[in-house]
Structure formats: C-alpha cells, structure tokens
TIRO-2110 file (N, C-alpha, C; in Angstrom, 1 decimal):
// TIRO-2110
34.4, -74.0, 100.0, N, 1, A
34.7, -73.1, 98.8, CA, 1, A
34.8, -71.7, 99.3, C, 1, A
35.9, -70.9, 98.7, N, 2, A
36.1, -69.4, 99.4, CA, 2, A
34.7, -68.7, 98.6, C, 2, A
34.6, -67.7, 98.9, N, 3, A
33.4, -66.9, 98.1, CA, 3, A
34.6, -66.1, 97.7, C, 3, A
34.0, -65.5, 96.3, N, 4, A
34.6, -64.3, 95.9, CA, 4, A
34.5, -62.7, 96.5, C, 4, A
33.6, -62.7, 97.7, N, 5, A
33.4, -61.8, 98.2, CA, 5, A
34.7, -61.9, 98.9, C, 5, A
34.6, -62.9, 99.9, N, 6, A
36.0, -63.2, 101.0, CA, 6, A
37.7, -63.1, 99.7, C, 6, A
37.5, -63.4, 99.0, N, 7, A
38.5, -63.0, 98.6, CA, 7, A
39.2, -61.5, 97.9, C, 7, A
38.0, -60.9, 97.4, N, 8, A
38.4, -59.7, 97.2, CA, 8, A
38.4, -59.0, 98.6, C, 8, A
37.7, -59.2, 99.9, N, 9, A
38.4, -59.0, 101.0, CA, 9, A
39.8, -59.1, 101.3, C, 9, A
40.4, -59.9, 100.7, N, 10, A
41.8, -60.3, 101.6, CA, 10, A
42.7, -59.5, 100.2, C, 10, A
42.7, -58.9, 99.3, N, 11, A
43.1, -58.3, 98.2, CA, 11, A
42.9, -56.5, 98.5, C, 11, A
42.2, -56.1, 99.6, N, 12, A
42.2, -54.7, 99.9, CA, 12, A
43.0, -54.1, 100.7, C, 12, A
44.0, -54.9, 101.8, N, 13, A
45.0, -54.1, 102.1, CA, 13, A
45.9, -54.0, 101.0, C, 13, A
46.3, -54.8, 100.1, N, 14, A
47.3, -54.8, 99.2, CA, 14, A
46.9, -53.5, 98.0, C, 14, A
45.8, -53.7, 97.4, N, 15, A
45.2, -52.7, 96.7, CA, 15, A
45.3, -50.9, 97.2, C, 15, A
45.2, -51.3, 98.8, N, 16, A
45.6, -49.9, 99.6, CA, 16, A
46.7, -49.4, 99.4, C, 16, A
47.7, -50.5, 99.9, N, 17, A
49.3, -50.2, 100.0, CA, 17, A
50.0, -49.8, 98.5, C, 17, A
49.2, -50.4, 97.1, N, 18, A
49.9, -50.4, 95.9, CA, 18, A
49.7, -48.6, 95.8, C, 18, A
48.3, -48.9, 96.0, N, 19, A
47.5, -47.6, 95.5, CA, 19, A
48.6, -46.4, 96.0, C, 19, A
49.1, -46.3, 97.8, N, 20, A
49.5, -45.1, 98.2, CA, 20, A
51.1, -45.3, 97.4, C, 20, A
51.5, -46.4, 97.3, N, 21, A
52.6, -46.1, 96.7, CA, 21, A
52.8, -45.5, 95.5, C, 21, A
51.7, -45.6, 94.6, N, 22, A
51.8, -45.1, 93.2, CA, 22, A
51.5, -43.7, 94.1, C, 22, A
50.4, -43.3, 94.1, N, 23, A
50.4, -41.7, 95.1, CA, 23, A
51.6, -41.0, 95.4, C, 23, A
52.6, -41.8, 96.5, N, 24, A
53.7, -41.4, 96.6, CA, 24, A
54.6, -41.2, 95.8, C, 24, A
55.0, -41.8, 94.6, N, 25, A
55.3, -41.6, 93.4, CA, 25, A
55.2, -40.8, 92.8, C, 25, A
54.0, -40.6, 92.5, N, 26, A
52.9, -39.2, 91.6, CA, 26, A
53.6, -38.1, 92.2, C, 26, A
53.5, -38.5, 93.4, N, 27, A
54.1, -37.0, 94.2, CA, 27, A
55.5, -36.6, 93.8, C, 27, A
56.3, -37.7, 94.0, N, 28, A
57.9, -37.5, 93.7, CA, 28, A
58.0, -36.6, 92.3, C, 28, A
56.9, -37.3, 91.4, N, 29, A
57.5, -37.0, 90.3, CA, 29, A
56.9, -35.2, 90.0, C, 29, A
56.0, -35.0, 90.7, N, 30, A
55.6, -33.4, 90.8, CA, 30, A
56.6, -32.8, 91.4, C, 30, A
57.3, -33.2, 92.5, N, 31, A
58.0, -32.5, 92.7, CA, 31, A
59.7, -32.0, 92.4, C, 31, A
59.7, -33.3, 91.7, N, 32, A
61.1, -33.4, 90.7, CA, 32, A
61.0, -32.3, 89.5, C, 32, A
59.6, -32.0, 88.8, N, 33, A
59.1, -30.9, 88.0, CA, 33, A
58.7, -29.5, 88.5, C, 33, A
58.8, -29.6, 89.8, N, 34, A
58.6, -28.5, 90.6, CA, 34, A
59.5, -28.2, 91.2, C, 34, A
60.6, -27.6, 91.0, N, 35, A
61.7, -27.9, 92.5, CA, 35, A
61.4, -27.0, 93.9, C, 35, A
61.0, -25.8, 93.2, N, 36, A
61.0, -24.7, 94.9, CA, 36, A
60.2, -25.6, 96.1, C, 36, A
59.1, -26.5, 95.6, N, 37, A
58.2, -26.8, 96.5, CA, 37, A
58.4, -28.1, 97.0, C, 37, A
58.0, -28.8, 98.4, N, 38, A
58.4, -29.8, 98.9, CA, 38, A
57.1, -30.6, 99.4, C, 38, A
57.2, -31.6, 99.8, N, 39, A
56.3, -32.1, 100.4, CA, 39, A
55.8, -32.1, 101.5, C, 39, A
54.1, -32.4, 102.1, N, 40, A
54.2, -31.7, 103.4, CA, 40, A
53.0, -32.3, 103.8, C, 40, A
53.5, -34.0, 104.0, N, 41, A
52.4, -34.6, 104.6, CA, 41, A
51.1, -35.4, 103.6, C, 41, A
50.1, -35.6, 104.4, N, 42, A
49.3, -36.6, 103.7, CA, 42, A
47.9, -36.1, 104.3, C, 42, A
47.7, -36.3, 103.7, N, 43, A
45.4, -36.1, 104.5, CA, 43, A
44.9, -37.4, 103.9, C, 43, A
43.7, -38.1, 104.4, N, 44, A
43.3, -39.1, 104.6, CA, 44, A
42.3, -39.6, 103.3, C, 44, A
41.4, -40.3, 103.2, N, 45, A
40.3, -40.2, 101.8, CA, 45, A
40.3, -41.4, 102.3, C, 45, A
38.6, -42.1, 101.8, N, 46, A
38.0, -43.3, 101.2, CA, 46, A
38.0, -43.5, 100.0, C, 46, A
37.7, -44.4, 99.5, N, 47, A
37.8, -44.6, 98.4, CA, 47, A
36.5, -45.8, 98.0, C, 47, A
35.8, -45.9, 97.3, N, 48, A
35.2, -47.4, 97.0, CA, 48, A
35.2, -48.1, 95.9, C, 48, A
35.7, -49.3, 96.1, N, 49, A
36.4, -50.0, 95.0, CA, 49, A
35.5, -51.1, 94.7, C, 49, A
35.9, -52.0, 93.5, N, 50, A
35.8, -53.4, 93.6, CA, 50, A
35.9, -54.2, 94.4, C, 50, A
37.3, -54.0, 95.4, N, 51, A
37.5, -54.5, 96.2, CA, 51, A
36.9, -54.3, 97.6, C, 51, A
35.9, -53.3, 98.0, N, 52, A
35.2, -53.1, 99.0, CA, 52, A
35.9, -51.7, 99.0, C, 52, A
35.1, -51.1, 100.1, N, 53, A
35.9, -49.7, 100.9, CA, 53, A
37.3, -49.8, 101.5, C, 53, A
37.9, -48.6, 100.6, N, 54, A
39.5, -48.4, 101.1, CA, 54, A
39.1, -47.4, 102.0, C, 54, A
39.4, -47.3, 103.1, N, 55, A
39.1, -46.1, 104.5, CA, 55, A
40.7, -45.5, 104.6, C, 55, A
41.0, -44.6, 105.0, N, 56, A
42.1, -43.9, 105.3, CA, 56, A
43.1, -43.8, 104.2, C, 56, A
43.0, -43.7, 103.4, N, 57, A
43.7, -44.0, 102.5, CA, 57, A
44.7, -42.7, 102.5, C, 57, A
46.0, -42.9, 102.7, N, 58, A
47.2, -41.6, 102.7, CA, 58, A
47.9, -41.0, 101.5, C, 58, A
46.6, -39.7, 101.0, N, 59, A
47.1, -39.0, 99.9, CA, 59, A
48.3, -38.0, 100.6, C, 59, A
49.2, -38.2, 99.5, N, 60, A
50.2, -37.2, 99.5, CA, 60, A
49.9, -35.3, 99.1, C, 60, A
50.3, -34.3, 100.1, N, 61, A
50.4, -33.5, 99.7, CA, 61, A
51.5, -32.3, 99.4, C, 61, A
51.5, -30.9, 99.1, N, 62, A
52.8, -30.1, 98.6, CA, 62, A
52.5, -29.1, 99.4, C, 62, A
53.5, -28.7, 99.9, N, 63, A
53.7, -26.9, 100.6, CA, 63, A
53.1, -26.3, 99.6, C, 63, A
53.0, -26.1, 98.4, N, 64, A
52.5, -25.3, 97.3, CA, 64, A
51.0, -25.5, 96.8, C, 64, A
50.6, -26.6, 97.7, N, 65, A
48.9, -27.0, 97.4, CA, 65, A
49.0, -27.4, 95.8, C, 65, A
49.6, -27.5, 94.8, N, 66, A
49.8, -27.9, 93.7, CA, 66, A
49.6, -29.2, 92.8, C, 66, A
49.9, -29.8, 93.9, N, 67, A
50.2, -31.6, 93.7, CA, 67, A
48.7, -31.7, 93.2, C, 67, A
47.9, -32.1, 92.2, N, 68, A
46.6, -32.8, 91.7, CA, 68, A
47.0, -34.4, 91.7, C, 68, A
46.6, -35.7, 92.0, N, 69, A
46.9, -36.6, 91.5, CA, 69, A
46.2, -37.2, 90.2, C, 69, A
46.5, -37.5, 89.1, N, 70, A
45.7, -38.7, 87.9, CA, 70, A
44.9, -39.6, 88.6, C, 70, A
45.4, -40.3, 89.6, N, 71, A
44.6, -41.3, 89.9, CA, 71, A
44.0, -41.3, 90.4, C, 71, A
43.9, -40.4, 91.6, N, 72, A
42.6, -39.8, 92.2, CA, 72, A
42.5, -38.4, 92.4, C, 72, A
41.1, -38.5, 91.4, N, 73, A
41.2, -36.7, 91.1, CA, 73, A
40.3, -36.1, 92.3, C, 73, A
40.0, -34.9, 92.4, N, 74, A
39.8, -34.2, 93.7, CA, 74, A
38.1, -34.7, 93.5, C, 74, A
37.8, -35.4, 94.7, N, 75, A
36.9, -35.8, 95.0, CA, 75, A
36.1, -36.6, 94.6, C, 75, A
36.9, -37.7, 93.7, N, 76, A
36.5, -38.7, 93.2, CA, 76, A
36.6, -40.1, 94.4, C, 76, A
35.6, -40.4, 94.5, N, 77, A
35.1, -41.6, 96.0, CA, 77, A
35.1, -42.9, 95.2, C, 77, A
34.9, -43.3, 93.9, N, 78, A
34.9, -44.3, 92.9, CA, 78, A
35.4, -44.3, 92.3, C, 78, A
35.9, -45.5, 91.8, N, 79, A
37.1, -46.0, 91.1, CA, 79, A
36.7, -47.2, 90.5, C, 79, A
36.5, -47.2, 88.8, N, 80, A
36.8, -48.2, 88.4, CA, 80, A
37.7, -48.9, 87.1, C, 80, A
38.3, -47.9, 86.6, N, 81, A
39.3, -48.5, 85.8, CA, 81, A
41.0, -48.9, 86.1, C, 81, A
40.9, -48.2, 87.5, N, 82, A
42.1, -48.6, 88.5, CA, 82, A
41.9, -50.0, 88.7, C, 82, A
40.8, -50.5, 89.4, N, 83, A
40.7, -51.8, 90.1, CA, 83, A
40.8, -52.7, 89.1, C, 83, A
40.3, -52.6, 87.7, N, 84, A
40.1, -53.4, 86.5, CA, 84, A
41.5, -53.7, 86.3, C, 84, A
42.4, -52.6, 86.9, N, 85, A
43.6, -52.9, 86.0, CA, 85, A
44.5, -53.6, 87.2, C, 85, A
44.3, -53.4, 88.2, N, 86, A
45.1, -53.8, 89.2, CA, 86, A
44.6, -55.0, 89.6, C, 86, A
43.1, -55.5, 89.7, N, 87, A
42.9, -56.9, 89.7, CA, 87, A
43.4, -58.0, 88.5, C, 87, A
43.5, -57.4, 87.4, N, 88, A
44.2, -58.0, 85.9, CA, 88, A
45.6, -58.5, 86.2, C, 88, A
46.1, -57.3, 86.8, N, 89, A
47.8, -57.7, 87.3, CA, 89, A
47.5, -58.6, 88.7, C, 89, A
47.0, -58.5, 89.6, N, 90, A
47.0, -59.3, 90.8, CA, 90, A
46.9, -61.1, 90.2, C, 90, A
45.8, -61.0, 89.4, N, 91, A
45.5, -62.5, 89.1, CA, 91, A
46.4, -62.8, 88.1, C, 91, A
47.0, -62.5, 87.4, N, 92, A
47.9, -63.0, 86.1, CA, 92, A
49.3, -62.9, 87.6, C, 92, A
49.2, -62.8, 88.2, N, 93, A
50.4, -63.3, 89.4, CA, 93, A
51.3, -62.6, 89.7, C, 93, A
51.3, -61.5, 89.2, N, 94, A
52.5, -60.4, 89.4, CA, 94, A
52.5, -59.9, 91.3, C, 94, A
53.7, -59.5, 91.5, N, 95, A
53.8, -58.7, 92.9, CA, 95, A
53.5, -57.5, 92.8, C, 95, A
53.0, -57.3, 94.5, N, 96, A
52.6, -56.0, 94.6, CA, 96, A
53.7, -54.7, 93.9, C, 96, A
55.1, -55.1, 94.1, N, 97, A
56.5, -54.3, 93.6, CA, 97, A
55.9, -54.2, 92.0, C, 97, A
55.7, -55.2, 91.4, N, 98, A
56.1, -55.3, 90.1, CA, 98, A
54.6, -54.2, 89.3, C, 98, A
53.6, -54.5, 90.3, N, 99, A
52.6, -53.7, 89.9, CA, 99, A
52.9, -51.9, 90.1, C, 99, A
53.1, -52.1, 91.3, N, 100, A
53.3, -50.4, 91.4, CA, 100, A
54.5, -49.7, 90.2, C, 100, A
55.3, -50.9, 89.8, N, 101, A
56.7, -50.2, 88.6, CA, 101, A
55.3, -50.2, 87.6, C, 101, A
54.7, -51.2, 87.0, N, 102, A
53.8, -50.9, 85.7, CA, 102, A
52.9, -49.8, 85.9, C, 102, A
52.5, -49.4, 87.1, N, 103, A
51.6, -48.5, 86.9, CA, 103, A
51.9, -47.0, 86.8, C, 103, A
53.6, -47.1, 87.6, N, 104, A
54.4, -45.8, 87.5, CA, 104, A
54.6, -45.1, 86.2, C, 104, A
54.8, -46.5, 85.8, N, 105, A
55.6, -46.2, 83.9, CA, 105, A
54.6, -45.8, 83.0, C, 105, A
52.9, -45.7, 83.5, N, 106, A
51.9, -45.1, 82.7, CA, 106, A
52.0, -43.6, 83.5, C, 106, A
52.3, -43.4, 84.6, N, 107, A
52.2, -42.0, 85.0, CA, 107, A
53.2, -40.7, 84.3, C, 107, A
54.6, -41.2, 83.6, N, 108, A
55.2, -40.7, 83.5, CA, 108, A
55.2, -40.1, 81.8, C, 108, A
END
C-alpha cells in the first residue's frame, strides 16, 4: 500500500511547475498593464506546502521592481489555500495545463 506521504511526494514537482507557470503568467499580465517596463529574470524562494518543501522555486521579476505577486506575497514561506485548491484539481483528474488555465482565470 503507497502511504499518502509518498504520494504527496511524487505530486511536488508538478505542484512546482504549475505554481511557476501561474507566476509566469502573473508576470505577463503585469506587464501587459505596464508597458514601459520588461522583465528581468527570476530570484529563487522556498515555499512549504502540503505537499512537502518546494526549494527553488523561480519567481518572476520586473526592471521596475513593481511586479508583487497574489500568490505569493512578499515573504510568505506558507501556503495553504493554494495547495487546497490545487490538490482538489489534481485528484478530480484534471492536467497540469488545464489547472494552470483555471487558476489564471481567477488572477485576471
């Protein structure tokens, strides 16, 4: 029998990868409302989830220092109403694509 430990193990690369894509996103859309300023790279962050420790995690940032993200506010290391929502979509069977479009469409 898997433990539920080991499985929420094997659900944290994916939870990483959704996570930076909505990030990336977040970003686009700052800077679609911003136009003078561009993007300019990424700086790193942990994060601690449900899912265990997200390590490296690649926040997007702006030539303008501007960019805040919603989803992870400045210096927030815990997270739990992300994971609630993104474990809800993971088990009801959806793809990683199909999650990152639902979580976009609450950013905007």
């Amino acid at each position: 029998m898997i433990e539920t430990k080991n499985i929420l193990e094997l659900f944290k690369p994916i939870v990483k990868e959704v996570l930076e894509s909505m990030l990336k996103e977040e970003r686009e859309i700052y800077l679609e409302n911003n136009p003078p300023t561009k993007g300019n790279g990424f700086y790193e962050r942990d994060l601690k989830t449900a899912f265990g420790e997200l390590t490296a995690i690649r926040v997007p940032r702006t030539r303008d220092n501007g960019f805040k993200s919603a989803l992870l506010p400045y210096r927030k290391r815990i997270t739990e109403d992300l994971d609630a929502l993104i474990r809800a979509m993971l088990i009801s069977g959806m793809s990683t694509r199909k999650i990152a479009e639902v979580l976009k469409s609450f950013m905007k």
